[in-house]
PyMOL Python script that loads the backbone (N, CA, C, O; Angstrom):
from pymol import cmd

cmd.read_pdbstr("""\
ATOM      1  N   UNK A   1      22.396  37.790 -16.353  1.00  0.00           N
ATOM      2  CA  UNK A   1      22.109  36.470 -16.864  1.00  0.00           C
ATOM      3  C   UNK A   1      21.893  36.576 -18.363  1.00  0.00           C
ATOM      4  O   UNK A   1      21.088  37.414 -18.769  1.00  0.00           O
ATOM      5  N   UNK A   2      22.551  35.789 -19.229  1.00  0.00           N
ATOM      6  CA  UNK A   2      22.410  35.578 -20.248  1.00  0.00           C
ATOM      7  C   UNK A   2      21.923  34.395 -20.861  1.00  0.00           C
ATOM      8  O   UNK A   2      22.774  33.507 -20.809  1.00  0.00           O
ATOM      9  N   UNK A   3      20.662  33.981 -21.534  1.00  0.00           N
ATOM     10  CA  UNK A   3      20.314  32.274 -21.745  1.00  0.00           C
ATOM     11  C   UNK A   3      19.541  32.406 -23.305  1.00  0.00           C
ATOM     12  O   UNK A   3      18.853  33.360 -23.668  1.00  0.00           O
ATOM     13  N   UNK A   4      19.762  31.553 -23.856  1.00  0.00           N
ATOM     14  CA  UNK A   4      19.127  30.810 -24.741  1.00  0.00           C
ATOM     15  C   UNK A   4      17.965  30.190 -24.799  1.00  0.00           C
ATOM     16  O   UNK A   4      18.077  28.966 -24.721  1.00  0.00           O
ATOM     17  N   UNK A   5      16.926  30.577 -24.904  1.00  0.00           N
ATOM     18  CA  UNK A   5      15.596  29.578 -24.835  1.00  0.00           C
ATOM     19  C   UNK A   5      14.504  29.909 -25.842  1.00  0.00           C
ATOM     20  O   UNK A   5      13.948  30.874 -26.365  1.00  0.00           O
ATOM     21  N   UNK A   6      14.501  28.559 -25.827  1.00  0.00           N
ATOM     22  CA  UNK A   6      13.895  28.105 -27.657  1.00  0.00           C
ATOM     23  C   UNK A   6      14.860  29.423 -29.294  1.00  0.00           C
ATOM     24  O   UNK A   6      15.835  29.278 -30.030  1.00  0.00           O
ATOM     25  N   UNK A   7      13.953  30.375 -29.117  1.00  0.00           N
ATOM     26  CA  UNK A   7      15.166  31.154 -30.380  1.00  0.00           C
ATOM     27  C   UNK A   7      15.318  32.370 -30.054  1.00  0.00           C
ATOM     28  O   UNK A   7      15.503  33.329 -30.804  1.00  0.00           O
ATOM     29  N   UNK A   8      15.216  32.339 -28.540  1.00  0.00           N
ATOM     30  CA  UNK A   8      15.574  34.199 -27.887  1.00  0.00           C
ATOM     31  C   UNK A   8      16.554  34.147 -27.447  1.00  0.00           C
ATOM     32  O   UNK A   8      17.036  33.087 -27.848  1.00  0.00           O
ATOM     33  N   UNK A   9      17.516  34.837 -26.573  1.00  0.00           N
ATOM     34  CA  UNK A   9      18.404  35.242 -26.027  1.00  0.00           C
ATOM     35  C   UNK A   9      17.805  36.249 -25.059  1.00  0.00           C
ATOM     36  O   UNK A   9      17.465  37.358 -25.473  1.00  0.00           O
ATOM     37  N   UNK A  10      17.680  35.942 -23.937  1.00  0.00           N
ATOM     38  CA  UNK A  10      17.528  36.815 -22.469  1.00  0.00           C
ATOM     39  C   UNK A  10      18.167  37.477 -21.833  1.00  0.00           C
ATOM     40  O   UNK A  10      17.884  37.431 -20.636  1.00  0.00           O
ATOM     41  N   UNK A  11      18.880  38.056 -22.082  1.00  0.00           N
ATOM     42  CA  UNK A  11      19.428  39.068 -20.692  1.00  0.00           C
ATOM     43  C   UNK A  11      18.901  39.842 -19.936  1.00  0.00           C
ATOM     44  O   UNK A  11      18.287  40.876 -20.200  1.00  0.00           O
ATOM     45  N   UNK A  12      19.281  39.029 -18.254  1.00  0.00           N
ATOM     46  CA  UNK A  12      18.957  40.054 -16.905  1.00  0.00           C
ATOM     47  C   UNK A  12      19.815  40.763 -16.936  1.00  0.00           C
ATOM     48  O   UNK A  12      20.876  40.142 -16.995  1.00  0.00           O
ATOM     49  N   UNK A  13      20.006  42.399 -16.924  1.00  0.00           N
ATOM     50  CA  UNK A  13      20.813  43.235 -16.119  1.00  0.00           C
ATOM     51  C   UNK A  13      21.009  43.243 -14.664  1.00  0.00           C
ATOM     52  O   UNK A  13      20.108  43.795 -14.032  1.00  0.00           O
ATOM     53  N   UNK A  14      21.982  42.755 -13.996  1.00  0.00           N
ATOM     54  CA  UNK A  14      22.291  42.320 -12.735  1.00  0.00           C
ATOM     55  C   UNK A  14      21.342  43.574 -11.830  1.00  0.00           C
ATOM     56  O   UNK A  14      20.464  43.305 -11.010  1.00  0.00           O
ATOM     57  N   UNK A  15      21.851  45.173 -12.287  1.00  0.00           N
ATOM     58  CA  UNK A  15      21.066  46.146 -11.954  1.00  0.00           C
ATOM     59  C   UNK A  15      19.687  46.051 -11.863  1.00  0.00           C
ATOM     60  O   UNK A  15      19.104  46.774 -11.056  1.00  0.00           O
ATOM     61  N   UNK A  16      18.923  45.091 -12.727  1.00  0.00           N
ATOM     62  CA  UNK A  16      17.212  45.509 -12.552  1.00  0.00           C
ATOM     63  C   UNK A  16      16.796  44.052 -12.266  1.00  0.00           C
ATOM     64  O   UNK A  16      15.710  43.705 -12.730  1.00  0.00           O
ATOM     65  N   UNK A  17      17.440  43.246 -11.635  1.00  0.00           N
ATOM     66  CA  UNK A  17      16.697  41.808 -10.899  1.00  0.00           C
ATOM     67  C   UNK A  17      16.211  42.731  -9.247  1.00  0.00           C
ATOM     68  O   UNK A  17      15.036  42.850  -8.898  1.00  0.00           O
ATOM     69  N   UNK A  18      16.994  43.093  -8.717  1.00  0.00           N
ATOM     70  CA  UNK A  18      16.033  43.447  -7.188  1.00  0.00           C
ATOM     71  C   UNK A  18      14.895  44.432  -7.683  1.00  0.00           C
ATOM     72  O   UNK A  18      13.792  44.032  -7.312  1.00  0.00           O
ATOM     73  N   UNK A  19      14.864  45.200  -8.162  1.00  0.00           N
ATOM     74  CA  UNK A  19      14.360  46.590  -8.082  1.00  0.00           C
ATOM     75  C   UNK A  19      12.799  45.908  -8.966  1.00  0.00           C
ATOM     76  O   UNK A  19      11.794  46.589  -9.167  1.00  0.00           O
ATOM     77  N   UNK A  20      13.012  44.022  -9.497  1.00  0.00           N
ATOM     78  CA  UNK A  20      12.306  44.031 -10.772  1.00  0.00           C
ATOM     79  C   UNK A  20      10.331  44.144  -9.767  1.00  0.00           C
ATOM     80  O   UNK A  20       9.374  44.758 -10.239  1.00  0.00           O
ATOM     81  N   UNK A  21      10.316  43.301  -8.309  1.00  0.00           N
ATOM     82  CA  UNK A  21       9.194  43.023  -8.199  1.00  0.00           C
ATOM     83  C   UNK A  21       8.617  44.393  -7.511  1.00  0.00           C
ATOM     84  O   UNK A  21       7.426  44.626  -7.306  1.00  0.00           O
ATOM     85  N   UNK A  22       9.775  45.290  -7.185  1.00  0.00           N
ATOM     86  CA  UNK A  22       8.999  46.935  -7.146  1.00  0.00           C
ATOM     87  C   UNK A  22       7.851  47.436  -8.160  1.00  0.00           C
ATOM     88  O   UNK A  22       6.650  47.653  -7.993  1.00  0.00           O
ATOM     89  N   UNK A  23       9.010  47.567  -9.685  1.00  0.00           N
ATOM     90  CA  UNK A  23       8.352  48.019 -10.664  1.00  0.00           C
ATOM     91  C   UNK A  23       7.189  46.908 -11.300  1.00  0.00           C
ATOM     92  O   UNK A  23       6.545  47.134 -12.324  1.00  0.00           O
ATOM     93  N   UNK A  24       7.108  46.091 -10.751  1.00  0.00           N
ATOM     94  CA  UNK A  24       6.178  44.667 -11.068  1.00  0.00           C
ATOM     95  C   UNK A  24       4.700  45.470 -10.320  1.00  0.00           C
ATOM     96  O   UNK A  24       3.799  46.021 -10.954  1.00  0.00           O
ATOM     97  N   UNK A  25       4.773  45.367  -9.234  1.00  0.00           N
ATOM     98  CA  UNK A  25       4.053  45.956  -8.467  1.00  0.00           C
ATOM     99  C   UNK A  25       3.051  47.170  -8.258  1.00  0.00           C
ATOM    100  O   UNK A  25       2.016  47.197  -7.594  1.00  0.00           O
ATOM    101  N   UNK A  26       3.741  48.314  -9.127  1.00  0.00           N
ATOM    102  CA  UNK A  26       3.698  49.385  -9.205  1.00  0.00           C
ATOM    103  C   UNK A  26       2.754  49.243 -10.699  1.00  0.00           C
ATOM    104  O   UNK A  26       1.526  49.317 -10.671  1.00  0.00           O
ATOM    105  N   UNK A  27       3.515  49.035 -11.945  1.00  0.00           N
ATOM    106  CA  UNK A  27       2.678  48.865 -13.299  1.00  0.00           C
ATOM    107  C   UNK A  27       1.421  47.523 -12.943  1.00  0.00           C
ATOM    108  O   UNK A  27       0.695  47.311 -13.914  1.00  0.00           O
ATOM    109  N   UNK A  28       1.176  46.803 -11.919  1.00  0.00           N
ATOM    110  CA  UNK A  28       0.257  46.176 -11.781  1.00  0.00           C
ATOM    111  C   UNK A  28      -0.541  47.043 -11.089  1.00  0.00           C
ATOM    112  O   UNK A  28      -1.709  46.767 -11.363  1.00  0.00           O
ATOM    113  N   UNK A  29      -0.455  48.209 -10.116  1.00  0.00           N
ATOM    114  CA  UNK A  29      -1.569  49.252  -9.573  1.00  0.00           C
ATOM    115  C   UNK A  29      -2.002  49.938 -10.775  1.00  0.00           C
ATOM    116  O   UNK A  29      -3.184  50.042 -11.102  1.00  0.00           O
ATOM    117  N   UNK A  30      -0.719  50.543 -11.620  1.00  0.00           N
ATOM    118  CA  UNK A  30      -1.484  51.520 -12.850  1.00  0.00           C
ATOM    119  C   UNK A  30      -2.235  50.466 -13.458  1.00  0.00           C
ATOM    120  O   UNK A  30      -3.324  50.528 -12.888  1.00  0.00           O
ATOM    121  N   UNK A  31      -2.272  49.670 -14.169  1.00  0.00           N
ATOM    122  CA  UNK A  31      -3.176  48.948 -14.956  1.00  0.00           C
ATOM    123  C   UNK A  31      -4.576  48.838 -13.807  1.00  0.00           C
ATOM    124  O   UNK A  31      -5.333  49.740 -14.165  1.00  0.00           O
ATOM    125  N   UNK A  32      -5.105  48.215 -12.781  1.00  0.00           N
ATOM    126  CA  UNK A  32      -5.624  47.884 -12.175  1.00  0.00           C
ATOM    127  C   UNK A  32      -6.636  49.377 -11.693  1.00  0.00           C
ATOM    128  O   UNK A  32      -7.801  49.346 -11.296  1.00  0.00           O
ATOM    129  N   UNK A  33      -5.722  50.668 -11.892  1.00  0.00           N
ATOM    130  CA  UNK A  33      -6.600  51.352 -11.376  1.00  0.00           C
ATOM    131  C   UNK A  33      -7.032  52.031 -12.733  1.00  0.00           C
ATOM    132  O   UNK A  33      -7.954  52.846 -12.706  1.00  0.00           O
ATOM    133  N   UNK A  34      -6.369  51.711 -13.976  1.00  0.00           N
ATOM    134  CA  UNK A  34      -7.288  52.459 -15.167  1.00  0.00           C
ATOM    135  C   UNK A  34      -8.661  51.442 -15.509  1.00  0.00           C
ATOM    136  O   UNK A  34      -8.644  50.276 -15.905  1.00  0.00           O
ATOM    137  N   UNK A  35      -9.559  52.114 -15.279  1.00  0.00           N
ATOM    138  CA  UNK A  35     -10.947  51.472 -15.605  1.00  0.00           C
ATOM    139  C   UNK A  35     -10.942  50.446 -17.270  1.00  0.00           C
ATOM    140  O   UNK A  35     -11.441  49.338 -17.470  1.00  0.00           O
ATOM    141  N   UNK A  36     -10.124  51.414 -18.301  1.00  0.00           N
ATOM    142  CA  UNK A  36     -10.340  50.626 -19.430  1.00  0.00           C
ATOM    143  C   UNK A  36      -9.515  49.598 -19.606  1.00  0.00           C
ATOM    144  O   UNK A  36      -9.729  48.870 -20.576  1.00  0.00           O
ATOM    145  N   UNK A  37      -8.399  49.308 -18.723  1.00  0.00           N
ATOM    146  CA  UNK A  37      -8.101  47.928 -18.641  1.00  0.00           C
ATOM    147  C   UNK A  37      -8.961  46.685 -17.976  1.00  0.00           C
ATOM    148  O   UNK A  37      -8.652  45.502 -18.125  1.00  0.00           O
ATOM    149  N   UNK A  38     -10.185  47.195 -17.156  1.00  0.00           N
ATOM    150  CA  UNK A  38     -10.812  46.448 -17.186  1.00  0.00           C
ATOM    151  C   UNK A  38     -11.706  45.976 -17.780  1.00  0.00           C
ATOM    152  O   UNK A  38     -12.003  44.782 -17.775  1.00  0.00           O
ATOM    153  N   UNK A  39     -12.651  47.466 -18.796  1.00  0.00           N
ATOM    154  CA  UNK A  39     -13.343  47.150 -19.033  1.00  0.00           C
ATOM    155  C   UNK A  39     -13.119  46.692 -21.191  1.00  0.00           C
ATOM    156  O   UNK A  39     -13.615  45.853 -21.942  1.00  0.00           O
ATOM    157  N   UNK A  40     -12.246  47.683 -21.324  1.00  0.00           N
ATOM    158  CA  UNK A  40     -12.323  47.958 -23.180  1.00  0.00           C
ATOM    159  C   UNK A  40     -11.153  47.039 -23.469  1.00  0.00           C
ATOM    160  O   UNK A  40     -11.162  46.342 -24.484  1.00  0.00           O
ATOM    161  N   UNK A  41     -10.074  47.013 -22.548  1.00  0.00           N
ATOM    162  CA  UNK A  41      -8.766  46.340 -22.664  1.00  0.00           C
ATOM    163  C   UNK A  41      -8.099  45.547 -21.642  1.00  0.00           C
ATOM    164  O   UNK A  41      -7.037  45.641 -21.026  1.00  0.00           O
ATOM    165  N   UNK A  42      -9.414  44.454 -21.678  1.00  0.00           N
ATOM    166  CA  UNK A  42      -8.574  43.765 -20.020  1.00  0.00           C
ATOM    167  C   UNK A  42      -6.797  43.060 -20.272  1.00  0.00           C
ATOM    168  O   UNK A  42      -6.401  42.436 -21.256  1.00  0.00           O
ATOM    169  N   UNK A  43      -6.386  43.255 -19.621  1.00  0.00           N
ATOM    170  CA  UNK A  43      -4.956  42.705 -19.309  1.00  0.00           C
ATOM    171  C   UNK A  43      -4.684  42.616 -18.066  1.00  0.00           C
ATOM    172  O   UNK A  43      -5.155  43.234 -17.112  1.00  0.00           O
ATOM    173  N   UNK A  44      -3.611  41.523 -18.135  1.00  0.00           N
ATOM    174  CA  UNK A  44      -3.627  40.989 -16.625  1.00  0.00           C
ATOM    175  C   UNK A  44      -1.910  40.836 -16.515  1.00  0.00           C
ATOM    176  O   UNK A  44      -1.225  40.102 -17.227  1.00  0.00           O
ATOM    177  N   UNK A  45      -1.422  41.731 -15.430  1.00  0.00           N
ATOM    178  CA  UNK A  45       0.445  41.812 -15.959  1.00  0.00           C
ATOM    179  C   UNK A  45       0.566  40.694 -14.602  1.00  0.00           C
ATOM    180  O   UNK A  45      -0.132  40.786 -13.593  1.00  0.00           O
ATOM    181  N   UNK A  46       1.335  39.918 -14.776  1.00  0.00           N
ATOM    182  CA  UNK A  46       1.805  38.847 -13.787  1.00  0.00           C
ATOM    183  C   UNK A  46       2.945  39.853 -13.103  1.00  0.00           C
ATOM    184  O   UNK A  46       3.597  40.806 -13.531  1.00  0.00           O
ATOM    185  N   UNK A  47       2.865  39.227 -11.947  1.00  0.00           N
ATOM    186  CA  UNK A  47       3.568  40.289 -10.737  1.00  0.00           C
ATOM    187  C   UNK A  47       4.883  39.187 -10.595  1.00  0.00           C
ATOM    188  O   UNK A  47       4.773  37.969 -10.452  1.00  0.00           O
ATOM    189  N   UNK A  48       6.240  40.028 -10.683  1.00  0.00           N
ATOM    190  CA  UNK A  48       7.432  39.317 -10.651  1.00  0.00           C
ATOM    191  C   UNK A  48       7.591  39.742  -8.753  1.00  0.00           C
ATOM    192  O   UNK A  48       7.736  40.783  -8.112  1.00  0.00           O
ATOM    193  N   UNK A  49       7.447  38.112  -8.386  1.00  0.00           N
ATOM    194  CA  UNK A  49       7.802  38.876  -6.373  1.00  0.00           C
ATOM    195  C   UNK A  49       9.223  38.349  -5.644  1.00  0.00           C
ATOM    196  O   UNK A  49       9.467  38.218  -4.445  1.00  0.00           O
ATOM    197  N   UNK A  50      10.055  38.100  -6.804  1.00  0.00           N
ATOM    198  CA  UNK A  50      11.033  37.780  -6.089  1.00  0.00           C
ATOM    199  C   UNK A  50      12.552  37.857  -6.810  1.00  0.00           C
ATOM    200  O   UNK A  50      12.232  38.199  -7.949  1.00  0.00           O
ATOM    201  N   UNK A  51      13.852  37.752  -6.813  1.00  0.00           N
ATOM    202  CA  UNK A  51      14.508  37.864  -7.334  1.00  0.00           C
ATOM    203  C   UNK A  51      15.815  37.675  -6.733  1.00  0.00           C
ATOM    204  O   UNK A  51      15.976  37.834  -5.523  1.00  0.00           O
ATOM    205  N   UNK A  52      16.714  37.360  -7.479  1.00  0.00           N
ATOM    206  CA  UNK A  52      17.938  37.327  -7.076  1.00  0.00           C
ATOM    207  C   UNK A  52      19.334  37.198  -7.865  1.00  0.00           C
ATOM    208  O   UNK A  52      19.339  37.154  -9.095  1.00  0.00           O
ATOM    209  N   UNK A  53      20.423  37.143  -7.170  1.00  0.00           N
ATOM    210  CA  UNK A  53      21.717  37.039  -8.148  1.00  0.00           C
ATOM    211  C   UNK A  53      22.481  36.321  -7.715  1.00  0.00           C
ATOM    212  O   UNK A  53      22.892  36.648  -6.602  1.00  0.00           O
ATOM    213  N   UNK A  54      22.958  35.250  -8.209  1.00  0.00           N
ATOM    214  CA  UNK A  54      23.457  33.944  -7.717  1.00  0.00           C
ATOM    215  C   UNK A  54      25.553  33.824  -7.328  1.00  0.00           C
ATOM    216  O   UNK A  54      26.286  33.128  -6.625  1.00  0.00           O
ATOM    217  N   UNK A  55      25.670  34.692  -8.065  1.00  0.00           N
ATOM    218  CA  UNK A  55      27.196  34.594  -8.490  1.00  0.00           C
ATOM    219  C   UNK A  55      27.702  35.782  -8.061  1.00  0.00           C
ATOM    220  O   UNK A  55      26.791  36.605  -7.978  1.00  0.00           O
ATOM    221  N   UNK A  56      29.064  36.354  -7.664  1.00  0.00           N
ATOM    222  CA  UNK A  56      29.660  37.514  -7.617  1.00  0.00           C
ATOM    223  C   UNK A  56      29.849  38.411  -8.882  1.00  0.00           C
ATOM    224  O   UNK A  56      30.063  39.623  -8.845  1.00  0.00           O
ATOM    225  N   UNK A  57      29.713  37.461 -10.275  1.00  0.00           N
ATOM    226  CA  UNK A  57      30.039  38.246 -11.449  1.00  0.00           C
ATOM    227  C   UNK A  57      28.735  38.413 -12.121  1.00  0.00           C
ATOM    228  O   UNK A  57      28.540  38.509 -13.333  1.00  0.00           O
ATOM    229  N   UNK A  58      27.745  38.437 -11.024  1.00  0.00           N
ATOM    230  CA  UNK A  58      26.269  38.521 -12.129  1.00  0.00           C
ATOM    231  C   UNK A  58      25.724  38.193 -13.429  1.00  0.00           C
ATOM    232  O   UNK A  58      24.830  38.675 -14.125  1.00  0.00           O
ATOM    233  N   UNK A  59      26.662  37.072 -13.564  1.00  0.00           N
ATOM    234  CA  UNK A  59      25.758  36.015 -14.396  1.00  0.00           C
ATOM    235  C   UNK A  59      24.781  35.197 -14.477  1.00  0.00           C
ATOM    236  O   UNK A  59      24.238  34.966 -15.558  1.00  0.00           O
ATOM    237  N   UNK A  60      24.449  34.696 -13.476  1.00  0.00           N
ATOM    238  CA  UNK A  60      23.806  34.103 -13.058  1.00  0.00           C
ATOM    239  C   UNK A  60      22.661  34.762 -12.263  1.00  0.00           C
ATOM    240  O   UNK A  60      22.961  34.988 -11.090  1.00  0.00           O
ATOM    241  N   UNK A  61      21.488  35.101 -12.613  1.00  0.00           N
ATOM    242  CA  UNK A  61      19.890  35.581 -12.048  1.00  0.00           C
ATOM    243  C   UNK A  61      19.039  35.183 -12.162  1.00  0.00           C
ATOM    244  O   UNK A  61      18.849  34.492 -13.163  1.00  0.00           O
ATOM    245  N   UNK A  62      17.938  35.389 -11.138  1.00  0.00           N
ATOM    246  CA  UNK A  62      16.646  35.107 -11.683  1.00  0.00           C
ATOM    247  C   UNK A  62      15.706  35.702 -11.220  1.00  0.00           C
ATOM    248  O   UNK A  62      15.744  36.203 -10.096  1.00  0.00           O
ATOM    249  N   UNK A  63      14.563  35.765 -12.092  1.00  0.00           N
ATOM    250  CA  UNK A  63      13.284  36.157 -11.265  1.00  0.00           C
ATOM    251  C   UNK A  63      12.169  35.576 -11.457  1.00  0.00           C
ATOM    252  O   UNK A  63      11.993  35.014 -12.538  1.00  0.00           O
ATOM    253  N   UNK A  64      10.954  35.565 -10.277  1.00  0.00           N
ATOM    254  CA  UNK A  64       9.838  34.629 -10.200  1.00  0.00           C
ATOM    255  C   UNK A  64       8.666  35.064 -10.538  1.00  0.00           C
ATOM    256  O   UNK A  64       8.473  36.274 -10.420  1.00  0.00           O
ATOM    257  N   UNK A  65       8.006  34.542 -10.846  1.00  0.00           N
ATOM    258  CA  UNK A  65       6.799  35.541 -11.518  1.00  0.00           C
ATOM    259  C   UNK A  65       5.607  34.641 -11.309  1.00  0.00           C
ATOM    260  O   UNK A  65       5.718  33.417 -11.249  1.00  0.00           O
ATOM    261  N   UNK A  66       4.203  35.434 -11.175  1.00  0.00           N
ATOM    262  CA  UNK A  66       3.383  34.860 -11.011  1.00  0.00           C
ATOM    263  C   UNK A  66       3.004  33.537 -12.196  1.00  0.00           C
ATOM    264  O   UNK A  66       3.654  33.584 -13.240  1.00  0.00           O
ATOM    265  N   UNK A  67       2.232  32.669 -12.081  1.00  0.00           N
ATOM    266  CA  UNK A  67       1.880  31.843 -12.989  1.00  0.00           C
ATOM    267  C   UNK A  67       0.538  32.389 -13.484  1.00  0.00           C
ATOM    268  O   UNK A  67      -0.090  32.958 -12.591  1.00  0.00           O
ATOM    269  N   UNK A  68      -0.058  32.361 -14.676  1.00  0.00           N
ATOM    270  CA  UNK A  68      -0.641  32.735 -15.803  1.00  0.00           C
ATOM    271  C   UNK A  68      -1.659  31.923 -15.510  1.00  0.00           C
ATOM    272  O   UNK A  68      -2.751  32.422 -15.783  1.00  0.00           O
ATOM    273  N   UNK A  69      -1.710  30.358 -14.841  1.00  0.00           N
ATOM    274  CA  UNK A  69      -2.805  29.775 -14.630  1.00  0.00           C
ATOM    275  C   UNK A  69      -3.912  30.089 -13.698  1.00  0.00           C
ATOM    276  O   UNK A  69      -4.988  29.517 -13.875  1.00  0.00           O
ATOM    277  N   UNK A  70      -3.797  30.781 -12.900  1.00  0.00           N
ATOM    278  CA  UNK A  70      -4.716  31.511 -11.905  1.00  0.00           C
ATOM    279  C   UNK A  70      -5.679  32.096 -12.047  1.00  0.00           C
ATOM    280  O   UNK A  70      -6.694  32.265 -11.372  1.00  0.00           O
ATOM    281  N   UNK A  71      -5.206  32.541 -13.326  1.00  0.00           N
ATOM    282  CA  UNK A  71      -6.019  34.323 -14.413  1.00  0.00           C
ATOM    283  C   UNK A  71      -7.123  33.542 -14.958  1.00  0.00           C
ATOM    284  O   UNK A  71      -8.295  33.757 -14.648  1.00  0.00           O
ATOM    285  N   UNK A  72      -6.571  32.205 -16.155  1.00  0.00           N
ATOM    286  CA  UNK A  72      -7.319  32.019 -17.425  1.00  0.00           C
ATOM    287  C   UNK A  72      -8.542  31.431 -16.580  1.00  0.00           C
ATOM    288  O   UNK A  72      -8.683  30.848 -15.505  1.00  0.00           O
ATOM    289  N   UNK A  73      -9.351  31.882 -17.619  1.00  0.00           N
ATOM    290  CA  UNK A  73     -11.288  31.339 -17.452  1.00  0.00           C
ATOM    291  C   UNK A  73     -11.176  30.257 -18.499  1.00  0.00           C
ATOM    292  O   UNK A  73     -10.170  30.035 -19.174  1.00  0.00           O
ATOM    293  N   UNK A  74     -12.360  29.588 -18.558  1.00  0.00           N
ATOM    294  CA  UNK A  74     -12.815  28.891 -19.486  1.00  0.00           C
ATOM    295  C   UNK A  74     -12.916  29.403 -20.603  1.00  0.00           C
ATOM    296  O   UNK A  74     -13.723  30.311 -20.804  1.00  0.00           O
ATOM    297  N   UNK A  75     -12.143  28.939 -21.522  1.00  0.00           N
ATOM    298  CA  UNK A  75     -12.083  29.076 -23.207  1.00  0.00           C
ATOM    299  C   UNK A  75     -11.128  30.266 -23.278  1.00  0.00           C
ATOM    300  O   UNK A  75     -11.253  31.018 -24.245  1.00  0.00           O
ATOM    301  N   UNK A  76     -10.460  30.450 -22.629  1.00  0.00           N
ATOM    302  CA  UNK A  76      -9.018  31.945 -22.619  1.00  0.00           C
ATOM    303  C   UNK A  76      -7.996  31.113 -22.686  1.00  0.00           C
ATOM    304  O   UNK A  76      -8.067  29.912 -22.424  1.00  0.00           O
ATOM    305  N   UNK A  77      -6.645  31.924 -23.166  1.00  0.00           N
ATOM    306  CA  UNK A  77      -5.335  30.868 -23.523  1.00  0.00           C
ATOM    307  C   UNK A  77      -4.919  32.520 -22.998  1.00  0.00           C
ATOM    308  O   UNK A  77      -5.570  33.555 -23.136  1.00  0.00           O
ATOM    309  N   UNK A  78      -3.092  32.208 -22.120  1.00  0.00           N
ATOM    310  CA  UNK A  78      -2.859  32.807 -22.068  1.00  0.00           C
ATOM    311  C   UNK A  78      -1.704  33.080 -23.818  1.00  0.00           C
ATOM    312  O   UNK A  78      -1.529  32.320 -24.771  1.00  0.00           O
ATOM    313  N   UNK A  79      -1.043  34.814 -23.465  1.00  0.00           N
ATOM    314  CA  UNK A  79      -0.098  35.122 -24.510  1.00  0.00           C
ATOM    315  C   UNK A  79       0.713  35.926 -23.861  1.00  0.00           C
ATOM    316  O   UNK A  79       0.514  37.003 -23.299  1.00  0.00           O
ATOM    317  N   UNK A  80       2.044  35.004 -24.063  1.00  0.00           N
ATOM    318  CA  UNK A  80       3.338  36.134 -23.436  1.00  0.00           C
ATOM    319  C   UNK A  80       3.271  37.265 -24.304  1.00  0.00           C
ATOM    320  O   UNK A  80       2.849  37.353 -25.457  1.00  0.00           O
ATOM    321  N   UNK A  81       3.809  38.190 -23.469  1.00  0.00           N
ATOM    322  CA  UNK A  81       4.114  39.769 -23.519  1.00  0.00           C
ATOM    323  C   UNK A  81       5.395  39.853 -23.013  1.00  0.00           C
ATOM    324  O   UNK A  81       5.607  39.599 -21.827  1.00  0.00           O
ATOM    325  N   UNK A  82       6.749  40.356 -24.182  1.00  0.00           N
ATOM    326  CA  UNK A  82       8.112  40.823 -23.050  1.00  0.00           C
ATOM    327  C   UNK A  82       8.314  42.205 -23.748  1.00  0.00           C
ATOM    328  O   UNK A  82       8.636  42.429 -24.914  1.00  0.00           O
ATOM    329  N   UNK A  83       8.034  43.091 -22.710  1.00  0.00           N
ATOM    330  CA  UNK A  83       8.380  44.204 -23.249  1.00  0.00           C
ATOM    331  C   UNK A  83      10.053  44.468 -22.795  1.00  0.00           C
ATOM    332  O   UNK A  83      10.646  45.476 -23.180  1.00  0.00           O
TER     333      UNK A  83
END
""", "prot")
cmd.dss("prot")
cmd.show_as("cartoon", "prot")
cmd.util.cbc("prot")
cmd.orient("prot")
């Protein structure tokens, strides 16, 4: 998938849409089990749980990801992160 939104350019690699809510999963245990992300450096990675590829020529993908509203407390804003 290739898209335009607002002044980025996105590309899914057809290769890493299934495999994405594995590794979603997995870097959400490492964070969760290092203590100083909870305590010195909280972060909170939204878990991608679903995915797919729409077309035979893999243009067309997507993936679902948790929503950010669940997390925030009172007086917190969330901030995207795309690594």
């Amino acid at each position: 998938m290739s898209m335009v939104n607002t002044s980025s350019k996105r590309v899914i690699e057809p290769v890493s849409v299934c495999p994405a809510p594995l590794i979603s999963q997995w870097l959400k245990s490492v964070v969760d089990s290092d203590p100083l992300f909870s305590s010195r450096y909280p972060v909170t990675v939204l878990g991608e749980y679903a995915g797919g590829i729409a077309d035979s020529k893999g243009e067309l993908a997507y993936l679902f990801r948790e929503s950010a509203v669940q997390y925030i407390e009172d007086g917190q804003s969330a901030v995207p992160f795309n690594a």
